[in-house]
C-alpha positions, 0 to 999 in steps of 0.5 A: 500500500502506497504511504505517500498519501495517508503521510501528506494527508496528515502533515497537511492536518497538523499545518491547519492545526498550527495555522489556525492556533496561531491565527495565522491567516492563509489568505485575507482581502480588503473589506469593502465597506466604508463606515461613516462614523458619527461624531459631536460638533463641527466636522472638517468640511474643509480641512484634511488634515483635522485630528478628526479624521482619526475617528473615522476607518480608512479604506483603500479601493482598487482603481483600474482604467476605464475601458468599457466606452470610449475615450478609454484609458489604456492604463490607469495611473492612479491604481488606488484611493483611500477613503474615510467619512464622518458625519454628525447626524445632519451634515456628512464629509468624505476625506479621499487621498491618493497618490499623484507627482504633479499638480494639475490644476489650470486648464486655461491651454487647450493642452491643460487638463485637470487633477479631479476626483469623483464620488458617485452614489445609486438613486434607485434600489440595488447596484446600476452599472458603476460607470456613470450608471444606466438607463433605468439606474440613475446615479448622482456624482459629486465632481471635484476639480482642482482647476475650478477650486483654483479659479475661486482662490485666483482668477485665471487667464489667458496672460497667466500662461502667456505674460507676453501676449498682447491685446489691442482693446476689449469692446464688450467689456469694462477695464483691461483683462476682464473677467466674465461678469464684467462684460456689459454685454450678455451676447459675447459671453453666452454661456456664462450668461445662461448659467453654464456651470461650465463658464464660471465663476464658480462658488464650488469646486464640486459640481453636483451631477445626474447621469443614466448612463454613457453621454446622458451627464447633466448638472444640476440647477445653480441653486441645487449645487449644495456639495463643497469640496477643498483638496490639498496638494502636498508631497506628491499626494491629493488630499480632497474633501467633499461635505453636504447635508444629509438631506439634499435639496432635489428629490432626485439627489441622494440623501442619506439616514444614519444606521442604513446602508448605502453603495459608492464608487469613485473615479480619478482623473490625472490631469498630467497623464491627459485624462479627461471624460471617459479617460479615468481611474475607476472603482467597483461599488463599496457599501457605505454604512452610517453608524447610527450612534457614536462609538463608545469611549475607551474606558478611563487609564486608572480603572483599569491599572492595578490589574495591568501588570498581571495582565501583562504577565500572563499576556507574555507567557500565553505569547510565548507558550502557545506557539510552543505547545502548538508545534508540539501538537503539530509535531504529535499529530503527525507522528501518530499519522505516520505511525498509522501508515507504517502499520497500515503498511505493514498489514497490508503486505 
């Protein structure tokens, strides 16, 4: 009788005994729900670097390029983002980091394009496709860009690039190098004068969006746009933020209640790789949970000191002890299934 099999058979059964005794795990993957925890006070709408952020779990979620439609991306640049989210019962805040080496954040070149990120989140029950959604499954999009953000701190123009360009005379508008309010007449500048997110001057850098699948994105009105955002660039890294009441001001906006469970995705685009519309990092749908309450505090340092030491003791030779006996255990089992295959040999012959 072949002893190979019964041998493997329990060397493999003492190693699972091992693994599992030392709580070894044999694989693990990224959990894929993003917890929004609740806290008291003020929330960070504008600052991400804000001890508060330590209350809430981060997660980091896969990015991979889009390549379902065109403009596809041929690879993505940006392979992952972390995120985190608090809210305190009214207003909610999401904090999304990723790595980036440059800056992008003018596009006053038709060269240029922008750093931006994007939160999206289902307007109907279950999962629509997470690409800009699909027909019947409406998605609501929360669209920061690093251009717009830098157009409310400094007006952009076109001598800020060009500083050597010269200009004979502005005939529709008042002063030298006007901006787009300026203009006394409304004909020269059409966009901006029926309220064209896209013309400016923006009071967001989010812009608040619909859409039902490829080519159907639309903004919402002037005075439903409610999300704000501020991103920080430092060191190689974006640091966004995005913040909104829980409750939107549209019925076809999403709002949110604490203790329910949601769905969100996100996108990327980096301005440097030329990325822009379809062209863009995105992820799978993550479950968004909104704790109900706040987590409870840790109990007070001085109740629990004169147990410490004990504690600590018996911690240190539990430590030491049970990977001990766990390999002698291990060794015996495998003895004995030895043992076993000798004399199942044995009788056999």
């Amino acid at each position: 009788m072949n002893k190979k099999p019964i041998l493997m058979l329990g060397l493999t059964l003492a190693l699972a005994v091992a693994l599992t005794l030392l709580k070894v795990p044999v694989a693990s993957s990224q959990g894929t729900t993003l917890s929004v925890a609740y806290v008291d006070g003020e929330l960070p709408t504008a600052d991400p670097g804000s001890p508060l952020w330590r209350q809430a779990s981060s997660i980091e979620v896969p990015l991979s390029a889009q390549n379902v439609t065109r403009p596809i991306l041929p690879q993505a640049s940006v392979r992952s983002l972390s995120a985190r989210a608090l809210h305190n019962g009214s207003q909610v805040v999401f904090l999304l980091e990723w790595a980036d080496e440059t800056e992008n954040a003018e596009t006053i070149r038709v060269q240029d394009f922008t750093d931006s990120v994007a939160v999206q989140f289902p307007l109907a029950e279950g999962q629509p496709f997470f690409c800009m959604g699909q027909q019947g499954g409406n998605v609501n999009i929360w669209h920061w860009k690093a251009d717009w953000q830098a157009g409310i701190a400094a007006r952009q123009a076109m001598d800020g690039p060009y500083p050597d360009m010269m200009v004979d005379y502005y005939p529709f508008a008042e002063g030298e190098a006007p901006a787009l309010e300026d203009y006394t007449d409304a004909s020269y500048a059409p966009a901006f004068a029926v309220g064209n997110l896209m013309a400016g001057p923006h009071e967001s850098p989010v812009e608040d969006l619909i859409a039902g699948g490829f080519a159907t994105l639309t903004a919402y009105p002037a005075e439903a746009q409610t999300v704000q955002g501020h991103g920080v660039w430092s060191d190689g890294r974006w640091r966004v933020v995005f913040s909104r009441s829980l409750t939107a001001r549209e019925v076809d906006q999403v709002s949110f209640a604490p203790g329910t469970v949601y769905s969100v995705a996100f996108a990327v685009w980096d301005g440097a790789n030329s990325e822009r519309n379809g062209k863009k990092s995105t992820s799978q749908w993550v479950s968004l949970q909104f704790e109900r309450e706040a987590r409870p505090a840790a109990p007070p340092e001085a109740a629990d000191a004169p147990a410490r030491p004990q504690a600590a003791l018996l911690m240190g030779v539990l430590t030491v002890a049970l990977p001990v006996l766990t390999l002698l255990l291990a060794a015996g089992i495998a003895a004995v299934m030895y043992y076993l295959s000798r004399a199942t040999g044995r009788n056999g012959s």
